[in-house]
Backbone and ligand atoms as CSV (ligand in chain L), in Angstrom:
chain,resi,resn,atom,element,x,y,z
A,1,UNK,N,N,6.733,-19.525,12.309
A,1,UNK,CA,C,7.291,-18.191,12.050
A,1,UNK,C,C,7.094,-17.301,13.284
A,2,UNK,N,N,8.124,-16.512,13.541
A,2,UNK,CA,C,8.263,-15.568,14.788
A,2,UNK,C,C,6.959,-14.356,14.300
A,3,UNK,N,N,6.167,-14.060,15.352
A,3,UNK,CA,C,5.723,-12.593,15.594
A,3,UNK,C,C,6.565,-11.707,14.933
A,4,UNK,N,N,7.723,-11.588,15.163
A,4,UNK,CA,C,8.969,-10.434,14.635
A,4,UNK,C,C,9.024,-10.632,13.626
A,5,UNK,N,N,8.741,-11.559,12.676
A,5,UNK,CA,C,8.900,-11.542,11.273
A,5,UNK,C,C,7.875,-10.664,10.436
A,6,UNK,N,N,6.930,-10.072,11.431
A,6,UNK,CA,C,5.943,-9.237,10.726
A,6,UNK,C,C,6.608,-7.601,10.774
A,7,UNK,N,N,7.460,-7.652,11.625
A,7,UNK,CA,C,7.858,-6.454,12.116
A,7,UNK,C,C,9.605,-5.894,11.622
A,8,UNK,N,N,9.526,-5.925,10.338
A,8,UNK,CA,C,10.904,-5.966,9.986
A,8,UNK,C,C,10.993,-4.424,9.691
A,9,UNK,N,N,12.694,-4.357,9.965
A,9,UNK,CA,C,12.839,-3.315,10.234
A,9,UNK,C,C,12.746,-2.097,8.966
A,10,UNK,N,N,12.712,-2.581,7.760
A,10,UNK,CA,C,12.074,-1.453,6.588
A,10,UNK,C,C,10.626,-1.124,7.189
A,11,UNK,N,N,9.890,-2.208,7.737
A,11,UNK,CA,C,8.868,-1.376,7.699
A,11,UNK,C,C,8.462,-0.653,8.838
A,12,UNK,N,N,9.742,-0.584,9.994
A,12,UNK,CA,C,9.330,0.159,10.957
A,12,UNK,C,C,9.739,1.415,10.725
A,13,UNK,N,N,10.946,1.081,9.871
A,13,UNK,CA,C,11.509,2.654,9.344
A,13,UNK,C,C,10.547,3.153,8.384
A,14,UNK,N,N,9.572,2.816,7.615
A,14,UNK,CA,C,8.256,3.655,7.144
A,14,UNK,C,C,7.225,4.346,7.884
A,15,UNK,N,N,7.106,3.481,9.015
A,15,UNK,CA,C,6.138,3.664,10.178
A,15,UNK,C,C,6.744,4.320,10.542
A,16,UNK,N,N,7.968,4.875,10.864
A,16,UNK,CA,C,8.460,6.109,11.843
A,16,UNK,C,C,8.546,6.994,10.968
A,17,UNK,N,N,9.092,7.214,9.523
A,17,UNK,CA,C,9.641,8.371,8.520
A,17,UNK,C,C,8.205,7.615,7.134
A,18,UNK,N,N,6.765,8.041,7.507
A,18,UNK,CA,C,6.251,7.773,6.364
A,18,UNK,C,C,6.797,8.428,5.401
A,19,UNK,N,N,6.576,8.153,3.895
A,19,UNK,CA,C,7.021,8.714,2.656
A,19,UNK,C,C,5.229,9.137,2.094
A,20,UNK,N,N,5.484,10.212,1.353
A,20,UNK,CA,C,4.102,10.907,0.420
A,20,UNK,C,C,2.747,10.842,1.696
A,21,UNK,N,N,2.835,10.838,3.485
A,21,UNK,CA,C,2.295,11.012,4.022
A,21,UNK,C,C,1.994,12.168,4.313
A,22,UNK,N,N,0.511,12.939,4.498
A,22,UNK,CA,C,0.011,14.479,4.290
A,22,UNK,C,C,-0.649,14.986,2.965
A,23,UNK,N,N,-1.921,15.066,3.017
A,23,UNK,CA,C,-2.715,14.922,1.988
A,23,UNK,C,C,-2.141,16.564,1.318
A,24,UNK,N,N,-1.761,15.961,-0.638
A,24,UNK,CA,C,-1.631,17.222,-1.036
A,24,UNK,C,C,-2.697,18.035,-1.687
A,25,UNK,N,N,-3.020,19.294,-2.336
A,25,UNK,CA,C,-4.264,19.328,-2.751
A,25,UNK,C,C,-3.685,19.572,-4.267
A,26,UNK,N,N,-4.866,19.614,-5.184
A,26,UNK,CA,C,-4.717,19.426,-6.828
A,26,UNK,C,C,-4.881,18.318,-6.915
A,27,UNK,N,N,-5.707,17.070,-6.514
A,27,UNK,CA,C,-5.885,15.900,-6.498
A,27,UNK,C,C,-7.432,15.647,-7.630
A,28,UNK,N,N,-7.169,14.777,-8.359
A,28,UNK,CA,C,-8.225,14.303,-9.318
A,28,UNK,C,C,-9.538,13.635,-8.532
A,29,UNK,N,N,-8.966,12.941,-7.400
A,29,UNK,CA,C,-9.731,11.959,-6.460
A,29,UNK,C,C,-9.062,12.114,-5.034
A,30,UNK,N,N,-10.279,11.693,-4.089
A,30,UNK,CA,C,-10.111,11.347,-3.271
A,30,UNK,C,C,-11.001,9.990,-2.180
A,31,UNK,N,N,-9.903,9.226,-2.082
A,31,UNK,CA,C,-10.933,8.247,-1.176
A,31,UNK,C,C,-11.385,7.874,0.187
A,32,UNK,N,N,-11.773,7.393,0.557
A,32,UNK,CA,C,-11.058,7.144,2.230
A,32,UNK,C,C,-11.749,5.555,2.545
A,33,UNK,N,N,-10.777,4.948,3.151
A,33,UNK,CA,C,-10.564,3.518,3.568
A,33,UNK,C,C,-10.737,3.331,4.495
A,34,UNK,N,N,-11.088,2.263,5.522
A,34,UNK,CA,C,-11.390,1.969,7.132
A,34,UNK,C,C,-10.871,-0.266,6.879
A,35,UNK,N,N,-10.538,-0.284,7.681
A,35,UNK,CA,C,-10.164,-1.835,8.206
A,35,UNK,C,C,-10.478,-1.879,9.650
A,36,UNK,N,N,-12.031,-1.646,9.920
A,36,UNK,CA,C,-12.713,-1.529,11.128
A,36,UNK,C,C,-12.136,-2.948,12.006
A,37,UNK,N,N,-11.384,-4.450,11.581
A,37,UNK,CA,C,-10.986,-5.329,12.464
A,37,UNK,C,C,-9.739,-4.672,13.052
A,38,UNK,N,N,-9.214,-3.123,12.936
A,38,UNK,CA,C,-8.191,-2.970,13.585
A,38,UNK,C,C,-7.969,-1.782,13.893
A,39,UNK,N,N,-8.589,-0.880,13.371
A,39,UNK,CA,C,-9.263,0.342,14.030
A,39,UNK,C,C,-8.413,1.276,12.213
A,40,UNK,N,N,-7.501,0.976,11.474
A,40,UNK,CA,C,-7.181,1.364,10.485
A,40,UNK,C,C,-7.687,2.828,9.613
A,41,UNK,N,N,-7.478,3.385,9.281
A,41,UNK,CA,C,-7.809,4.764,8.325
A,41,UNK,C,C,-6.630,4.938,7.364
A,42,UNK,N,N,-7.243,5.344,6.133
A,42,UNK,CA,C,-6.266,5.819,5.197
A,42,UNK,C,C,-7.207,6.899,3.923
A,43,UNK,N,N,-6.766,8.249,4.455
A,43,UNK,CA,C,-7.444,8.798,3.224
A,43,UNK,C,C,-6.141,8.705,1.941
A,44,UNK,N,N,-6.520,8.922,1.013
A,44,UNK,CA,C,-5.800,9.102,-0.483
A,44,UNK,C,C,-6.245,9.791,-1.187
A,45,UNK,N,N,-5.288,10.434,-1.836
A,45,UNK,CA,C,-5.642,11.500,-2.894
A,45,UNK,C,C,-4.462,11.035,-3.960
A,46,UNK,N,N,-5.010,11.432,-5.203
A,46,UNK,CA,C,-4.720,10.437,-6.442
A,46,UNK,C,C,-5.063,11.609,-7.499
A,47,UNK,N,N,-3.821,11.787,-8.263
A,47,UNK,CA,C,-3.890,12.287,-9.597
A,47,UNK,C,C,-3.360,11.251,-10.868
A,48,UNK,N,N,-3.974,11.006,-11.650
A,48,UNK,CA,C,-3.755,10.531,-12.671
A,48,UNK,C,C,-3.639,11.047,-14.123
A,49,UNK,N,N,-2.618,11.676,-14.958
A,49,UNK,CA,C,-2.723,12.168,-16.440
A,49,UNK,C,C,-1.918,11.372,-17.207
A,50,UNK,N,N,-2.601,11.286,-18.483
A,50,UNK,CA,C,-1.527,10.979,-19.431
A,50,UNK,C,C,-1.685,9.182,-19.869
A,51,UNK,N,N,-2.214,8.744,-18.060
A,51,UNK,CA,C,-1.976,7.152,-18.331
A,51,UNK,C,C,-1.020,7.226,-16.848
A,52,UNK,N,N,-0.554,7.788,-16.765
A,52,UNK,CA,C,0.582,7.970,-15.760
A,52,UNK,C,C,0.328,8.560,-14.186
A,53,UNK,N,N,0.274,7.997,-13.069
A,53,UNK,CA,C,0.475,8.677,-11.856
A,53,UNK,C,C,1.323,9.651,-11.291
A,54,UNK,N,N,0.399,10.960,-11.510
A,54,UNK,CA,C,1.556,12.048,-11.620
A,54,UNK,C,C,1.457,12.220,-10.023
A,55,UNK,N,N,0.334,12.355,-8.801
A,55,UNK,CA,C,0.407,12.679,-7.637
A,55,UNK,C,C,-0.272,11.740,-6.875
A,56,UNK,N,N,0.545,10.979,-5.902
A,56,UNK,CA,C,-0.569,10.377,-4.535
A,56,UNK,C,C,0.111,10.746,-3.148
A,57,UNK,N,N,-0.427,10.771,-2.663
A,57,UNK,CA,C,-0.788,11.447,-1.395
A,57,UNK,C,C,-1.813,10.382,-0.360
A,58,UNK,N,N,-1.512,10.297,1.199
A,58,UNK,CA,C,-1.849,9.849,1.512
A,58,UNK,C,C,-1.993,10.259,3.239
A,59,UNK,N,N,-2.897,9.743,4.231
A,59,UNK,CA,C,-3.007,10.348,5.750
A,59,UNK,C,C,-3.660,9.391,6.376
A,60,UNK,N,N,-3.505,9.113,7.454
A,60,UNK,CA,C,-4.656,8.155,7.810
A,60,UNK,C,C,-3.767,7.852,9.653
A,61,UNK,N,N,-4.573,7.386,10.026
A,61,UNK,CA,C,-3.974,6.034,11.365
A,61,UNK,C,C,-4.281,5.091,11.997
A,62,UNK,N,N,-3.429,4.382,11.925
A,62,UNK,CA,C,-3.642,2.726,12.400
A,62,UNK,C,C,-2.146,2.222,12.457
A,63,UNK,N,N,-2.437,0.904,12.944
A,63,UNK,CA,C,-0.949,0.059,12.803
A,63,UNK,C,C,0.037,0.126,12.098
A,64,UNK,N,N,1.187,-0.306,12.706
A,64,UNK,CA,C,2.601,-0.236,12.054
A,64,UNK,C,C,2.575,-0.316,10.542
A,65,UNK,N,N,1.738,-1.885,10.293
A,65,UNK,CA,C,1.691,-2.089,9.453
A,65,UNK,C,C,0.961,-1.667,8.323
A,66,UNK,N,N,-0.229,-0.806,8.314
A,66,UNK,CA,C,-1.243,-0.461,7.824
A,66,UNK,C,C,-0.630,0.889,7.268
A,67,UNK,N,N,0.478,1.546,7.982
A,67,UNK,CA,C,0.724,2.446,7.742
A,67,UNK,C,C,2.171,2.764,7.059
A,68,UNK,N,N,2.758,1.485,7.384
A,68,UNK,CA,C,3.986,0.858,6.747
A,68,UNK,C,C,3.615,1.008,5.187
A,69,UNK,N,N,2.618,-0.071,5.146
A,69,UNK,CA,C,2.486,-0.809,3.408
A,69,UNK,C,C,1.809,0.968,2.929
A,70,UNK,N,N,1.028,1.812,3.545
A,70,UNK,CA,C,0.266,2.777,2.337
A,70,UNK,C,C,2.322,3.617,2.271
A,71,UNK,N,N,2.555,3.689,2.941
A,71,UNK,CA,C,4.127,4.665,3.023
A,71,UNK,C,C,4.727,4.225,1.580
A,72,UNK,N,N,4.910,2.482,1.612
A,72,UNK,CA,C,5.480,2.043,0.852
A,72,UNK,C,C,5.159,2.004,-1.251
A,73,UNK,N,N,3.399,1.711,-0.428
A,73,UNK,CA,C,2.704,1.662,-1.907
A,73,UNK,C,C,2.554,3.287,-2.931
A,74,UNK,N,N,2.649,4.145,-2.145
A,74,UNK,CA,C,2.964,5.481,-2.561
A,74,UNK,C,C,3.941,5.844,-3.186
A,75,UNK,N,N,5.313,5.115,-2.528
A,75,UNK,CA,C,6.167,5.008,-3.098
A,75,UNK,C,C,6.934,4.602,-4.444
A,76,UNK,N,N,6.147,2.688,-4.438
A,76,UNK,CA,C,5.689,2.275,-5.389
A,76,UNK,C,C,5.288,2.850,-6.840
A,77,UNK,N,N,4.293,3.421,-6.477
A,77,UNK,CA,C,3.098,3.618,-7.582
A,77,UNK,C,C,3.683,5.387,-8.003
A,78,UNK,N,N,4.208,5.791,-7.658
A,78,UNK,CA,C,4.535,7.429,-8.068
A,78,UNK,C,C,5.013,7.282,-9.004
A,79,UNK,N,N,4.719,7.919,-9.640
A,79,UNK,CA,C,5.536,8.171,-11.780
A,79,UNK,C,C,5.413,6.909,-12.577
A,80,UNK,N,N,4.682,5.637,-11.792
A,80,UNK,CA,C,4.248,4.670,-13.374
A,80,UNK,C,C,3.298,4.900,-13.838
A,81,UNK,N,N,3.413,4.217,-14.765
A,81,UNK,CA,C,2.321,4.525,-15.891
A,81,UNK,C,C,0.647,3.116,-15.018
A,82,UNK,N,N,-0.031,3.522,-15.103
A,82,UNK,CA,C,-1.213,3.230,-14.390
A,82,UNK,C,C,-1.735,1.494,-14.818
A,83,UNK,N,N,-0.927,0.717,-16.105
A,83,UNK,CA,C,-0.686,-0.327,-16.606
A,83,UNK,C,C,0.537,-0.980,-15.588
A,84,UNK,N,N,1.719,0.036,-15.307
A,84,UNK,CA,C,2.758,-0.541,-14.256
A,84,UNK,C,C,2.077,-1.129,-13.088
A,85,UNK,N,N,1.770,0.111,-12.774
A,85,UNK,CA,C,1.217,0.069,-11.732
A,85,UNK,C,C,0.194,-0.980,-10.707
A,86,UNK,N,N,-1.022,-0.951,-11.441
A,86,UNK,CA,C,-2.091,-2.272,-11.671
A,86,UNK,C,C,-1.038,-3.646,-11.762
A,87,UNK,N,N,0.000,-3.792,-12.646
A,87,UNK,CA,C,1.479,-5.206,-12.339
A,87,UNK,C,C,1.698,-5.122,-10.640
A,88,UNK,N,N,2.102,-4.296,-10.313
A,88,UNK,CA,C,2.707,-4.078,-9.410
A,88,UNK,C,C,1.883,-4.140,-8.150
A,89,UNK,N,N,0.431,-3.750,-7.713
A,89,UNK,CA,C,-0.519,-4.087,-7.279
A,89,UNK,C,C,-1.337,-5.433,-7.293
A,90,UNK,N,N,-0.809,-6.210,-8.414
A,90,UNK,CA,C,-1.970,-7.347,-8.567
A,90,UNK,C,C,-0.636,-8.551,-7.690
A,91,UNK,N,N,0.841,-7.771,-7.822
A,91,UNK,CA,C,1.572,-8.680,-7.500
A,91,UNK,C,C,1.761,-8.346,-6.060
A,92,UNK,N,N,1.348,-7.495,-5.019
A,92,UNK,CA,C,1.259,-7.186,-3.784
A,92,UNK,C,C,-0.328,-8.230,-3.463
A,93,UNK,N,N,-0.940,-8.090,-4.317
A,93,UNK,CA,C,-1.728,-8.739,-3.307
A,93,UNK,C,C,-1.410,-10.449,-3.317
A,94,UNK,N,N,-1.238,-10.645,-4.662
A,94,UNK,CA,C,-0.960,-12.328,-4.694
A,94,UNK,C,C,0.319,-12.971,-3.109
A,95,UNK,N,N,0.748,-11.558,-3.290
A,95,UNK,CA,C,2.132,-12.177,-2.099
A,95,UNK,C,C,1.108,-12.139,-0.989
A,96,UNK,N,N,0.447,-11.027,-0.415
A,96,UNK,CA,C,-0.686,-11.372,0.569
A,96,UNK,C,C,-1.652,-12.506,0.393
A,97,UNK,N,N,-1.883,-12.780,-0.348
A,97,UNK,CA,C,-2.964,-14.554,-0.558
A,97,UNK,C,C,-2.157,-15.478,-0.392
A,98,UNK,N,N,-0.456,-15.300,-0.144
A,98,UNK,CA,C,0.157,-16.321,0.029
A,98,UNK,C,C,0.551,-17.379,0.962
A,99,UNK,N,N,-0.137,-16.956,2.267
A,99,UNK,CA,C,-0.203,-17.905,3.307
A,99,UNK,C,C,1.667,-18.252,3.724
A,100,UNK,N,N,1.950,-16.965,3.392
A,100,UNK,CA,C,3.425,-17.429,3.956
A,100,UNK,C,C,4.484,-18.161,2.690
A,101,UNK,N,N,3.858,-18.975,1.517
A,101,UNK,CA,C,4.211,-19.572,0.409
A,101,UNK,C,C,5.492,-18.644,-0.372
A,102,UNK,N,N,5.229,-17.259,-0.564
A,102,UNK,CA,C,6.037,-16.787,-1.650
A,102,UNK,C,C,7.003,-15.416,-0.646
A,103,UNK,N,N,7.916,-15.507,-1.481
A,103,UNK,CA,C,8.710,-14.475,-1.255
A,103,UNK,C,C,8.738,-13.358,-1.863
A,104,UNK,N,N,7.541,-12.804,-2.762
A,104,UNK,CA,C,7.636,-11.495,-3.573
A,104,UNK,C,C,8.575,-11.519,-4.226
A,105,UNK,N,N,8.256,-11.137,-5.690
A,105,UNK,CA,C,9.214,-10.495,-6.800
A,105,UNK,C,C,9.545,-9.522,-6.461
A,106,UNK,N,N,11.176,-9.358,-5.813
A,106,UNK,CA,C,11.532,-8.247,-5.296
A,106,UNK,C,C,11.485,-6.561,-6.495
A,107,UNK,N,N,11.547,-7.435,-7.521
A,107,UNK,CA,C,11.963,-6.157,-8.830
A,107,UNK,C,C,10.486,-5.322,-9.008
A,108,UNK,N,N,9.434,-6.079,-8.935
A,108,UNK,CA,C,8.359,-5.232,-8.430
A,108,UNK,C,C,7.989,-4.668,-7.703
A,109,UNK,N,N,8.233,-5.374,-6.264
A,109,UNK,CA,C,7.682,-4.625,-5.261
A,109,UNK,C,C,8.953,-4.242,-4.162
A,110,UNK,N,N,10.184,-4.721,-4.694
A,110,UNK,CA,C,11.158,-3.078,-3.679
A,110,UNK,C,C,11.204,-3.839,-2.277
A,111,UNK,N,N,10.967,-2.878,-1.601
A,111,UNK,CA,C,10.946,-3.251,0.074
A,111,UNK,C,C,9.528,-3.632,0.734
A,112,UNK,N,N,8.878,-3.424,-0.355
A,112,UNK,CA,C,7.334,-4.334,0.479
A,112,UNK,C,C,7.129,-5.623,0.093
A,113,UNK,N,N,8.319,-6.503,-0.272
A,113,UNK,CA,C,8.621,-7.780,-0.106
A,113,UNK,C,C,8.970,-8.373,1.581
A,114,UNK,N,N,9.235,-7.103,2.371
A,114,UNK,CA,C,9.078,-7.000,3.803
A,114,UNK,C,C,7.863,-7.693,4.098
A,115,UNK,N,N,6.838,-7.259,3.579
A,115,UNK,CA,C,5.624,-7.844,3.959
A,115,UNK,C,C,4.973,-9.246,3.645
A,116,UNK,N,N,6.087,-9.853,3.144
A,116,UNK,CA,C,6.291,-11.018,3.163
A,116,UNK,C,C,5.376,-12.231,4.563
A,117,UNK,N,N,5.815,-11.917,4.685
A,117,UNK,CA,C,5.634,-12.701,6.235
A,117,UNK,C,C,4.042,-12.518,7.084
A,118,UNK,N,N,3.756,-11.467,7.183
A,118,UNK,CA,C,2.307,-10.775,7.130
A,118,UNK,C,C,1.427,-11.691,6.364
A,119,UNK,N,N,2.021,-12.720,5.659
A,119,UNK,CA,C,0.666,-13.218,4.630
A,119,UNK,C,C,0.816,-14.504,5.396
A,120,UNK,N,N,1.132,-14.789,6.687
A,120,UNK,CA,C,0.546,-16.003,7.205
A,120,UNK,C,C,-0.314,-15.797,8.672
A,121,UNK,N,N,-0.731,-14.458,8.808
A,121,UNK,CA,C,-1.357,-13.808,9.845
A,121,UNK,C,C,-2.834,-13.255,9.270
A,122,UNK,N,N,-3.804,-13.972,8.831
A,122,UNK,CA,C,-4.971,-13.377,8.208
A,122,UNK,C,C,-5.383,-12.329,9.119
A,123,UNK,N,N,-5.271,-11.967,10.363
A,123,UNK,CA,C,-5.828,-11.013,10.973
A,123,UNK,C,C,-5.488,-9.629,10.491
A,124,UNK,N,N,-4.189,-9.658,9.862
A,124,UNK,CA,C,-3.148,-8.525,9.660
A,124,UNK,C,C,-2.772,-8.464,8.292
A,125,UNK,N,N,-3.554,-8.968,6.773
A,125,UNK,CA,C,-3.682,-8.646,5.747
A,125,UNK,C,C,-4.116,-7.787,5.639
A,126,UNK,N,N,-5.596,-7.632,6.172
A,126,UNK,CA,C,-6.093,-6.087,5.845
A,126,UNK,C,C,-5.682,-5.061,5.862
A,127,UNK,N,N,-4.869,-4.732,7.091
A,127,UNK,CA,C,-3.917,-3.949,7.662
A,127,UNK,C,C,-2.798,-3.445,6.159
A,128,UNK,N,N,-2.161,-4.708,5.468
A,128,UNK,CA,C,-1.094,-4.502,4.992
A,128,UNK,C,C,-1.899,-4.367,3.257
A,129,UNK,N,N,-3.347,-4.391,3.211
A,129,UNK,CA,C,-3.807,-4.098,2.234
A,129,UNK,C,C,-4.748,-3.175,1.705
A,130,UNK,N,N,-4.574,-2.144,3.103
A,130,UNK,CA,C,-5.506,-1.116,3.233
A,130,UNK,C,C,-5.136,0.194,2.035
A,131,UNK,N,N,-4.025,0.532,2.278
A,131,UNK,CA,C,-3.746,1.481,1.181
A,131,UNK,C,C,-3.820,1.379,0.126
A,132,UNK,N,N,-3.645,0.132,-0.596
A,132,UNK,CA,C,-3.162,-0.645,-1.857
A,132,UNK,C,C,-5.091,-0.344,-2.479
A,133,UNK,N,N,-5.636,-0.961,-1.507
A,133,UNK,CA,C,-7.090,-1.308,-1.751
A,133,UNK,C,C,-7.759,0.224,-2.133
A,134,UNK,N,N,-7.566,1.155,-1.272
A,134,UNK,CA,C,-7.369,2.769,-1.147
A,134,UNK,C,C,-6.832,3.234,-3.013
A,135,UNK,N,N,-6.033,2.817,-3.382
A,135,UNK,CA,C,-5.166,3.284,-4.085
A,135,UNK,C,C,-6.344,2.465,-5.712
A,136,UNK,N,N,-6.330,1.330,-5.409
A,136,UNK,CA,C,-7.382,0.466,-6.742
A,136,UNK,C,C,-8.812,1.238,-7.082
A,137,UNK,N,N,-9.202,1.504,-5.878
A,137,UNK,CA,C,-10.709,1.906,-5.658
A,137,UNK,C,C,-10.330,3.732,-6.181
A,138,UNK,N,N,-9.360,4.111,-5.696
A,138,UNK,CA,C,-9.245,5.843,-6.890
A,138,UNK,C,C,-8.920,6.053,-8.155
A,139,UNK,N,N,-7.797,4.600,-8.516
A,139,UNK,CA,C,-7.375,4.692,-9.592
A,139,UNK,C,C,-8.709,3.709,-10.777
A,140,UNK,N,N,-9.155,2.773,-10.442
A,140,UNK,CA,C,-10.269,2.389,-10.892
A,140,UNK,C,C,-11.526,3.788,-11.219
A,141,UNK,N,N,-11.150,4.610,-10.400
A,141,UNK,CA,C,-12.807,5.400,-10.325
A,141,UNK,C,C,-12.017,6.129,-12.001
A,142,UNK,N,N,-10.948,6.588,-11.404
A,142,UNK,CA,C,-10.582,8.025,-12.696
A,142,UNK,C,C,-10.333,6.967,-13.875
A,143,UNK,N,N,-9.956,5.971,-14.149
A,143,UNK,CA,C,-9.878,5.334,-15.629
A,143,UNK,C,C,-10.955,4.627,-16.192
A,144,UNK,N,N,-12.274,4.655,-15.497
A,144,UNK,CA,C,-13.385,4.185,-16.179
A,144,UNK,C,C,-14.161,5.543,-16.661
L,1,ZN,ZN,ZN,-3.927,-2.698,11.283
């Protein structure tokens, strides 16, 4: 597999035009993330009512990719219900454990089936699982 296959062009267009990037305030939680093998940051801020993800918010910097997937997972995860959501997360990471094997259920995960390819580069999972991880660790804190 090409280098360039990590670098597709949805996710450069996130990396240039993040989405829900700029921390908002009225937030239930807040976390902050590091992927020190790549110099990575991602704070998050996370509202949860109802069952439902009413606000996330997100800031941070690092790689294309690191900053690609939180753009994307924000995206993702806005207005499901926190049961969707957790689907939709457990199926981002399985495509990352995939060693290149799977092509993502596109109906779940949208355009971070982009990140496809990323799962045969272990150096650069973390990267593409920093936000996601960000996002488990806030939404885990407020539903226990
Ligand atoms: Zn990175």
């Amino acid at each position: 597999m090409e280098l360039d296959s990590l670098y597709q062009a949805v996710i450069l267009d996130h990396y240039r035009k993040p989405h829900h990037k700029g921390l908002q305030s009225g937030f239930d939680i807040q976390v902050k993330h590091n992927n020190p093998s790549c110099g990575d940051e991602v704070t998050l801020n996370l509202s949860i009512s109802d069952g439902v993800i009413k606000a996330i918010s997100w800031d941070g910097v690092g790689c294309s990719i690191s900053m690609a997937s939180a753009s994307m997972m924000s995206d993702l995860l806005l207005d499901q219900s926190y049961e969707d959501a957790n689907q939709i997360l457990a199926e981002f990471v399985e495509l990352m454990q995939s060693k290149g094997q799977s092509q993502g259920n596109e109906a779940l995960l949208d355009d971070a089936v982009a990140f496809a390819g990323v799962s045969k580069f272990p150096a650069r999972i973390k990267c593409a699982l920093l936000g996601w991880m960000a996002y488990k660790d806030a939404s885990s804190q407020l539903m226990a």
